[in-house]
Each structure stands twice: as C-alpha cells, then as structure tokens.
C-alpha positions in Angstrom: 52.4 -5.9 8.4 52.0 -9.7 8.2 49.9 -11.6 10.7 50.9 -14.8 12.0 49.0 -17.9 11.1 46.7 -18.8 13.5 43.1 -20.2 14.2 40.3 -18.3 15.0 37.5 -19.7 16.8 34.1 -18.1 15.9 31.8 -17.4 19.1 28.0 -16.6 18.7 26.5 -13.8 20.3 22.9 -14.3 20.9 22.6 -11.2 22.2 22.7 -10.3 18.9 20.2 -11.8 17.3 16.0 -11.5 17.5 13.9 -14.6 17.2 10.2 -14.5 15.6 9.0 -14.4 19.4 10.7 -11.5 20.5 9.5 -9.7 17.2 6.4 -10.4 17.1 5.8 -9.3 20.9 5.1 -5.6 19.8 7.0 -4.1 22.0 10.2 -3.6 20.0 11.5 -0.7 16.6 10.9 -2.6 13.5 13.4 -1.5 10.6 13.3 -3.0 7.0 16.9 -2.8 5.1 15.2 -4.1 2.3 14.6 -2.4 -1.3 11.9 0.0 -1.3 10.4 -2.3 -3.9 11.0 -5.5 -1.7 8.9 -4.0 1.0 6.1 -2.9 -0.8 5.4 -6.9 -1.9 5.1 -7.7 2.0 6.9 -6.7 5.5 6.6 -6.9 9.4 4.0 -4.8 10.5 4.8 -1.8 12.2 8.6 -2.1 9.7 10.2 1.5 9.2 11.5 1.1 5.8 14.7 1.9 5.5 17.1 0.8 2.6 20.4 -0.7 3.4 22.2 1.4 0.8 21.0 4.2 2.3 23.8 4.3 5.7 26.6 4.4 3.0 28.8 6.2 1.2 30.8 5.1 -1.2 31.4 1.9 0.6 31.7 3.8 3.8 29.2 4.8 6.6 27.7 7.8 6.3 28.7 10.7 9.3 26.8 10.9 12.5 25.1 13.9 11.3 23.6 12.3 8.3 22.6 8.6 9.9 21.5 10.8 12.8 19.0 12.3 10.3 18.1 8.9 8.7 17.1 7.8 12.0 15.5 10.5 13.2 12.1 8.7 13.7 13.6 6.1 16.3 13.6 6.6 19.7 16.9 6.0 21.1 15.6 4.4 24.4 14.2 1.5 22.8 15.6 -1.3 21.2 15.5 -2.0 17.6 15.8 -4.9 15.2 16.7 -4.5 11.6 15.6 -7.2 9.1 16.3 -7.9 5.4 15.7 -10.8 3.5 18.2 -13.5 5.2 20.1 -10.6 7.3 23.1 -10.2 5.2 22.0 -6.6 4.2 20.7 -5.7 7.7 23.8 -5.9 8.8 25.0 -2.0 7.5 21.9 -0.8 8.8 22.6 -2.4 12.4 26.3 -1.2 12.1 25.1 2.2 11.5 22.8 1.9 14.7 25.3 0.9 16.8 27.4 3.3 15.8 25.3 5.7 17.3 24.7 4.1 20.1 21.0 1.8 19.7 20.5 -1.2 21.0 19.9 -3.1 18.0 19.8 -6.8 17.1 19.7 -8.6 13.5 17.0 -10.5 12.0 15.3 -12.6 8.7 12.3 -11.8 6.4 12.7 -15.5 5.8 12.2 -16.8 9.4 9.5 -14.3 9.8 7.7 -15.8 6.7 8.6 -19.1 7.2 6.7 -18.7 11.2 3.9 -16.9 9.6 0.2 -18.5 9.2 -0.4 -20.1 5.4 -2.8 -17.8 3.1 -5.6 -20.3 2.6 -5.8 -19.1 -1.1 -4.9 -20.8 -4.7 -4.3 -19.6 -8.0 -6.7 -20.9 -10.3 -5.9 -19.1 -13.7 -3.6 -16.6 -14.6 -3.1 -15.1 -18.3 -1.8 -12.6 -20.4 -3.5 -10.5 -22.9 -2.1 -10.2 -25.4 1.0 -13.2 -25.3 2.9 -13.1 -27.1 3.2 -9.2 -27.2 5.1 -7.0 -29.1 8.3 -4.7 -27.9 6.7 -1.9 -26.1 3.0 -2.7 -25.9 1.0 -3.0 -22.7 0.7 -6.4 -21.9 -2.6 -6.8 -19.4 -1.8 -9.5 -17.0 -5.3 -11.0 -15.2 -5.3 -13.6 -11.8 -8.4 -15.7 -10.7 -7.7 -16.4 -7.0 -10.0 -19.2 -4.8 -10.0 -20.9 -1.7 -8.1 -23.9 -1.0 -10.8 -27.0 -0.8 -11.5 -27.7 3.5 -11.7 -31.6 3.9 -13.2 -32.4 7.1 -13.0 -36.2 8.5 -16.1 -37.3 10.3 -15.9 -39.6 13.8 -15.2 -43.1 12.5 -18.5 -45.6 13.0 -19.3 -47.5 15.8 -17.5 -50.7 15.1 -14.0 -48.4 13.9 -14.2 -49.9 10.2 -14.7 -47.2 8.2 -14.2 -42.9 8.5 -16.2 -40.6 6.0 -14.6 -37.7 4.6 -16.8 -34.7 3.8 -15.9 -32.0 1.2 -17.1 -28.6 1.9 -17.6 -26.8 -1.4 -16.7 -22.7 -0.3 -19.3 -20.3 -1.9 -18.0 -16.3 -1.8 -15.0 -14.2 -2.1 -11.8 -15.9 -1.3 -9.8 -12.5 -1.6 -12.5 -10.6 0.8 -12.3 -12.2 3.9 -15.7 -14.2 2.9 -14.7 -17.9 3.8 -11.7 -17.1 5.8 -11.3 -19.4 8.7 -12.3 -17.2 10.9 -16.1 -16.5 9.7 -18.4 -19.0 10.5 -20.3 -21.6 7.8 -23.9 -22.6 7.5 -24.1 -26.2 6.1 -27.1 -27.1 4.3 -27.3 -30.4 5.1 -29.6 -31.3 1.7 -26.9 -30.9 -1.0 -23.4 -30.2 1.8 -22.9 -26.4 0.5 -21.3 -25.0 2.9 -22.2 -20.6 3.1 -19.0 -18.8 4.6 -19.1 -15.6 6.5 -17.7 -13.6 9.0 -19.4 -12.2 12.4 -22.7 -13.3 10.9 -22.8 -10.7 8.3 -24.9 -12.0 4.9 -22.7 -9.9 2.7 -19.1 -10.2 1.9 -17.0 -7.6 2.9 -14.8 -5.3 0.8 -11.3 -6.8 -0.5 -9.5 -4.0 0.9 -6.7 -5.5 3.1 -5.7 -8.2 0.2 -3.3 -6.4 -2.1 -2.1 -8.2 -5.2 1.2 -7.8 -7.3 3.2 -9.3 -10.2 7.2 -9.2 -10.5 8.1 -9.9 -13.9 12.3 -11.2 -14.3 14.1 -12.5 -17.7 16.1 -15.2 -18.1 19.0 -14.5 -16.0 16.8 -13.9 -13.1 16.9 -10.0 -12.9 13.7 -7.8 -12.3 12.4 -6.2 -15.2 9.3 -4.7 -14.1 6.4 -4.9 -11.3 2.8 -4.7 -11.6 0.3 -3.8 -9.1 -2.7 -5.2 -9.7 -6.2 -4.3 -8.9 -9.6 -6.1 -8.3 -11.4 -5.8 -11.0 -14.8 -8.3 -10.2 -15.5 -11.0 -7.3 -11.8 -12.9 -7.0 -10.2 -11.8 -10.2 -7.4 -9.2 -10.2 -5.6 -7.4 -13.1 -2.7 -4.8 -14.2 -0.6 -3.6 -16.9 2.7 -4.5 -17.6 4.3 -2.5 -20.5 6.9 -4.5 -22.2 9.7 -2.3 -22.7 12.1 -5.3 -23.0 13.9 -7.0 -25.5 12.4 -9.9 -27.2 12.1 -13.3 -25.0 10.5 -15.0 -22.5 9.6 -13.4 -18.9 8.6 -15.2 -16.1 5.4 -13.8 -13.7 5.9 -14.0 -10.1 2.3 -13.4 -7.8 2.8 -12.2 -4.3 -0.5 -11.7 -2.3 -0.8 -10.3 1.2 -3.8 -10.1 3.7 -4.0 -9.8 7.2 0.1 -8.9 7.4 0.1 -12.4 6.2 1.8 -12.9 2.3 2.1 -16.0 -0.4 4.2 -16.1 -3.5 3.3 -18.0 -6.6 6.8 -18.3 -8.6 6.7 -18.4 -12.0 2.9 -18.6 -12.2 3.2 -17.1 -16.3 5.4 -17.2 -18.7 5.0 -14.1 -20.9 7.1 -14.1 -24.5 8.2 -10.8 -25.9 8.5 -10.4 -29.5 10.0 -7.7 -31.5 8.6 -5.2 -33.8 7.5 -5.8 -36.9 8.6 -2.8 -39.8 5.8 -1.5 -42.2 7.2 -2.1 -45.3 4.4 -1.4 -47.3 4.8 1.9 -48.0 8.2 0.9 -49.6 8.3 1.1 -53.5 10.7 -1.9 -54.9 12.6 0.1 -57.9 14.8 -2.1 -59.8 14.4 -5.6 -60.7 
C-alpha cells in the first residue's frame, strides 16, 4: 500500500515530558535507561537502574509477563519518569511502561546535570605510572584533586575609587567535605589563611561520599576500560588500569561525584600503549 503525499504537522505533548522541577520534587519513580556502566559514574538519586536494552527482544518489546517482571519494583499508582543521557534511549523503556499501563514521562541526564550545583573542585595533577606502558601491564593511574581558589571583593572605600580583592588561601581536604561552602572559615587576620570546616568540627571528616573514576577510550572514541579509583592520602586518588589494548594512545576521562552532585574532566591524560618487546636473547644466530 502506498500512501499519499502529504504534510504532517508535528504537535508537542508536554504532558509528556518531566522538567528538572518536577524531578527533583521527590515525589515521583526515578528510572535510569542508561548502561549499567553509565550509571555507576553518576545518576538521580533515588534512579532504579534499568538498561534500555533490557525491554527488548530482538528489536521487539519483550511480553507483558517478562516487562511485568522487569518492573516489578514500581508501584503502578505512581507516576514514573525514565531518563537516559539526552532521552533518545529512554524512550523503549517509557514505551514498555506504557504498555503496561504507567504513567510515565521522558526525561535528560543532560538537563539534570546541566541544572545541577558546580563541584567546587579542580584537578591539579594527574599521571600515569608507568607511560608509556607495555601491552598488558597494569598501568597505575594517580589524581591530585583541590579546591577552586574563593575571591571575595571587599566594600569599595569611602570616596568609591578603588575595591580590594582578598584571596582566601583554602587549608584541608577538598575531597572530604573540609572547605566545602557549607562549613564555616576562621580567618586569621595576621597572614589571611582562611581554616575551613564544617558544623565547627576541628577535624576533617571522612571522604566517603566523593567517589572517583577514570573512563579510558582510543582513538575512535570507544570505551576500552574504566577504573575506579580509591583514596589513597589527603586529596590524592589512585587505580589500576590494565592495558589489554593494542598499542596507541588512550585518552583519561575523570568523573567525580559528591553530594549527588558530579564533574567530568575530559581528556585529563593521555596514556600511550606500546607493544611487547620479544626476548631474543636466548636465540643462538647459526649461520653467517
């Protein structure tokens, strides 16, 4: 059957779509479509995880039995809003919903992100131990995080000529919470060191809501590997990456997350791969 030319008019349905108010109200289901491995570098809190590949079957939806399974852990009665990185793949996931019969609406890890509070961290040095390294060997891949420098501008003087600019130099953990905006600061007014806290507590607290990992891609883009990476002492973080590539240059992507917020440093270090070198010493040259 052939359809008649014609022109279709696209109309939006809002309805169908959840804005960064209405998910971040609390009240709503929170499914990831994303990878597994995409949402263990950062997601909405209270985000089910559930892959977008999971609803199909070769290219079809699975039955209701099995998507009834999958979703199991909603509750039918309230809404839900499905999420993947700009919504394309949320889309099977919401299809599948709907299907059976949720109220379900389509929304971006993007806009989320791109609403979401700036990490007030840096990356001040990053390296590779050994690099170049060999086909095959573990490659140990260290991060030295800090704060980002505060500048605070003073009340201008009494005639409106001039404004001072103070620079508060940030003593402590920047990965711990010590210095976060939220704590309070002592000044000492003799040298303009500025102490960081939080809740008046002298000591810094453990690092353990900051989590720290490395994606490591080739040259055409594609992921070759991922790295979580521990803290090792004060603000430095480390982890193995075992270079079971072929020789050439990798790129080192580092994606922090505190606080449900998260910060990506893209391309932060270039790692080159090498291959291995045959022992030909053992070889006796016969002949001349």
């Amino acid at each position: 059957m052939v359809l008649p030319k014609t022109t279709y008019t696209p109309k939006l349905n809002p309805g169908l779509l959840a804005t960064y108010d209405y998910v971040k109200n609390g009240k709503e289901q929170i499914v990831d479509a994303r990878s597994f491995q995409e949402f263990g570098l950062g997601y909405i809190p209270r985000a089910l995880n559930i892959p977008y590949d999971q609803v199909m079957d070769n290219s079809r939806l699975k039955s209701e039995a099995e998507l009834s399974d999958l979703f199991s852990s909603l509750d039918k009665m309230k809404p839900v809003v499905v999420y993947s990185d700009t919504g394309a793949q949320a889309g099977s996931v919401w299809l599948a919903l709907e299907a059976l019969g949720y109220n379900a609406a389509l929304y971006s890890w993007q806009d989320w992100t791109a609403n979401q509070p700036r990490l007030n961290i840096v990356l001040e040095d990053i390296r590779a131990d050994p690099n170049p390294a060999t086909q095959g060997s573990p490659v140990k891949i260290t991060a030295l995080f800090g704060e980002a420098k505060k500048i605070a501008v003073t009340s201008s003087t009494a005639t409106g000529n001039a404004t001072n600019e103070t620079i508060l130099t940030t003593k402590g953990c920047a990965t711990c919470g010590f210095g976060s905006p939220q704590g309070f600061a002592n000044i000492n007014k003799s040298n303009g060191v500025a102490q960081l806290g939080n809740s008046g507590q002298t000591t810094a607290p453990q690092a353990g809501g900051f989590t720290c990992a490395a994606t490591i891609k080739d040259s055409a883009g594609s992921i070759v590997g991922r790295v979580s990476m521990k803290r090792i002492v004060g603000d430095d973080y480390s982890g193995i990456w075992n270079a079971n590539v072929g020789p050439g240059a990798y790129q080192a992507t580092i994606v922090i997350s505190a606080s449900g917020l998260t910060k990506t440093f893209d391309n932060a270090l270039e790692i080159k791969v090498i291959g291995v070198e045959k022992d030909t010493s053992k070889y006796k040259k016969v002949g001349n």
